[in-house]
C-alpha positions as CSV (number, residue, x, y, z in Angstrom):
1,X,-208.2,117.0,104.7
2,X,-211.0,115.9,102.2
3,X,-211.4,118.6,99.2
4,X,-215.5,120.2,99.2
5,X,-217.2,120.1,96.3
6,X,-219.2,123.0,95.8
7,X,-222.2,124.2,93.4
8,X,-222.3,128.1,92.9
9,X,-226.0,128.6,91.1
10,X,-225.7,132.3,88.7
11,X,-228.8,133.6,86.6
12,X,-228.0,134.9,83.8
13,X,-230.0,136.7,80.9
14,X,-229.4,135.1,77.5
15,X,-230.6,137.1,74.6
16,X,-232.1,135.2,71.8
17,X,-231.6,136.9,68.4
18,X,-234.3,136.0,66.0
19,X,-233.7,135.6,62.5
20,X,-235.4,134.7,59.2
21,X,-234.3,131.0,59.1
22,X,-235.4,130.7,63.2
23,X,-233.1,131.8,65.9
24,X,-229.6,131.5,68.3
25,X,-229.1,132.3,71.5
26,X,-225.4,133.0,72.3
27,X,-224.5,131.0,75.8
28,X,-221.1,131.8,77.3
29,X,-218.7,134.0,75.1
30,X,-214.7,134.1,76.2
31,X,-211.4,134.9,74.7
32,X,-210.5,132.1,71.3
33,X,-214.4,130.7,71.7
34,X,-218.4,131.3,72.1
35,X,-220.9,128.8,72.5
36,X,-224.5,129.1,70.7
37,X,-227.8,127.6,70.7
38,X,-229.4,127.6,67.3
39,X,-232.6,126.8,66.2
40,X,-233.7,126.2,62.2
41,X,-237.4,126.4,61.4
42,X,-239.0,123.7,59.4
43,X,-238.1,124.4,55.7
44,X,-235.6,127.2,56.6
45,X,-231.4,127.0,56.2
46,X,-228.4,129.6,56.5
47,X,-226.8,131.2,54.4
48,X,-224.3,129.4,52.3
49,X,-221.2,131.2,53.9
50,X,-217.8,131.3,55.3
51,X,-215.6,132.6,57.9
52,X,-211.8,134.0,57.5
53,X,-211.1,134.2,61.2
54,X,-212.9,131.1,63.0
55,X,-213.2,127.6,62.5
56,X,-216.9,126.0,64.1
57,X,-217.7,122.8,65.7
58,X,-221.7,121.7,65.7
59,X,-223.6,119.3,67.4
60,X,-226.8,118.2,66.6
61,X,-229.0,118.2,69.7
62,X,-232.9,117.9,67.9
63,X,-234.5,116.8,64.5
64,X,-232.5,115.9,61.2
65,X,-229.8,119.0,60.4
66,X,-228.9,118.8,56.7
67,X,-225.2,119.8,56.5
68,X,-223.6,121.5,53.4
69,X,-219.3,120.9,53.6
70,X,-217.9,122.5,50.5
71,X,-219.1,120.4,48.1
72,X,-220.7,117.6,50.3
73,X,-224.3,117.4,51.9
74,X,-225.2,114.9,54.7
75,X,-227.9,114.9,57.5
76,X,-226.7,114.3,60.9
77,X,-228.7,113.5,64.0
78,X,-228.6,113.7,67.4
79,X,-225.6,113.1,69.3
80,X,-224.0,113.7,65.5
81,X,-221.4,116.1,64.6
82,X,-219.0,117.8,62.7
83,X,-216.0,120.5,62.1
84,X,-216.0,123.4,59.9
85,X,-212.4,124.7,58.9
86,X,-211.9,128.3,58.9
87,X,-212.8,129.2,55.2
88,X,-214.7,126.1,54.6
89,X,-217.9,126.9,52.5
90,X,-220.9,125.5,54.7
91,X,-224.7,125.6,55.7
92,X,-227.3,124.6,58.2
93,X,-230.4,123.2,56.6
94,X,-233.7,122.2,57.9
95,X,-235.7,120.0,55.2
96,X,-238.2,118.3,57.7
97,X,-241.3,119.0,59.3
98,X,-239.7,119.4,62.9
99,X,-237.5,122.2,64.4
100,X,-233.3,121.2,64.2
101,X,-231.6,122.5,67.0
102,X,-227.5,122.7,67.3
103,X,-224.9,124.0,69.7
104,X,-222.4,125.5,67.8
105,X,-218.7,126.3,69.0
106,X,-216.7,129.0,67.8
107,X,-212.9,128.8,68.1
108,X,-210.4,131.8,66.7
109,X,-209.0,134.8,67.6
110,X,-212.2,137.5,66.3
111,X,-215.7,135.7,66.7
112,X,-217.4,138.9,65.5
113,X,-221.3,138.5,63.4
114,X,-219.0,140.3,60.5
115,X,-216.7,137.6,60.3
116,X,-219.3,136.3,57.7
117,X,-219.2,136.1,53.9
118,X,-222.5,135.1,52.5
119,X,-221.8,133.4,48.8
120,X,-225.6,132.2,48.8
121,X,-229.0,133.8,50.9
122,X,-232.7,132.7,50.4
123,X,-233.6,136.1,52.6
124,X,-231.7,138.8,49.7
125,X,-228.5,139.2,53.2
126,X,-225.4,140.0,52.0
């Protein structure tokens, strides 16, 4: 007996959350992880934050993301990546003319909005 492969097609509604900086959209959310879409405006970047309960992974997917790692910056492109430690200082930047787009992974045990401590904000968040 030959196993079937099978294609189930589901719609789904994803809710895009706008922001000052641009907007995410938050994909598939489960137990330990959530997957988000995020899109930076031209000029535009994140808060300079950190999380105590999740550690992030982020893939650059469009444009030139300008990455803040503690105390390093670097752009990354395309197909690029990188990992975020829980408590790691970090930000998303966009310094060019086009939009950035990322998908960002979330792993640890609370993946709540709260789980977020702002140490620098261009939009007067805190």
């Amino acid at each position: 007996m030959t196993p079937q492969s099978t294609t189930q097609q589901r719609t789904e509604t994803v809710e895009r959350t706008m922001r000052p900086w641009g907007w995410y959209e938050t994909v598939s959310e489960v137990t330990g992880n959530k997957i988000k879409r995020i899109q930076v405006a031209p000029g535009q970047q994140l808060s300079l934050q950190k999380h105590s309960q999740r550690a992030e992974h982020w893939v650059v997917t469009k444009g030139t993301a300008r990455i803040t790692l503690g105390d390093k910056e670097f752009d990354l492109t395309p197909g690029q990546h990188c990992d975020i430690a829980i408590g790691q200082v970090h930000r998303l930047a966009n310094q060019s003319d086009e939009t950035v787009e990322i998908v960002e992974v979330q792993f640890g045990s609370y993946l709540g909005e709260d789980d977020i401590v702002r140490l620098e904000d261009n939009y007067g968040r805190v």
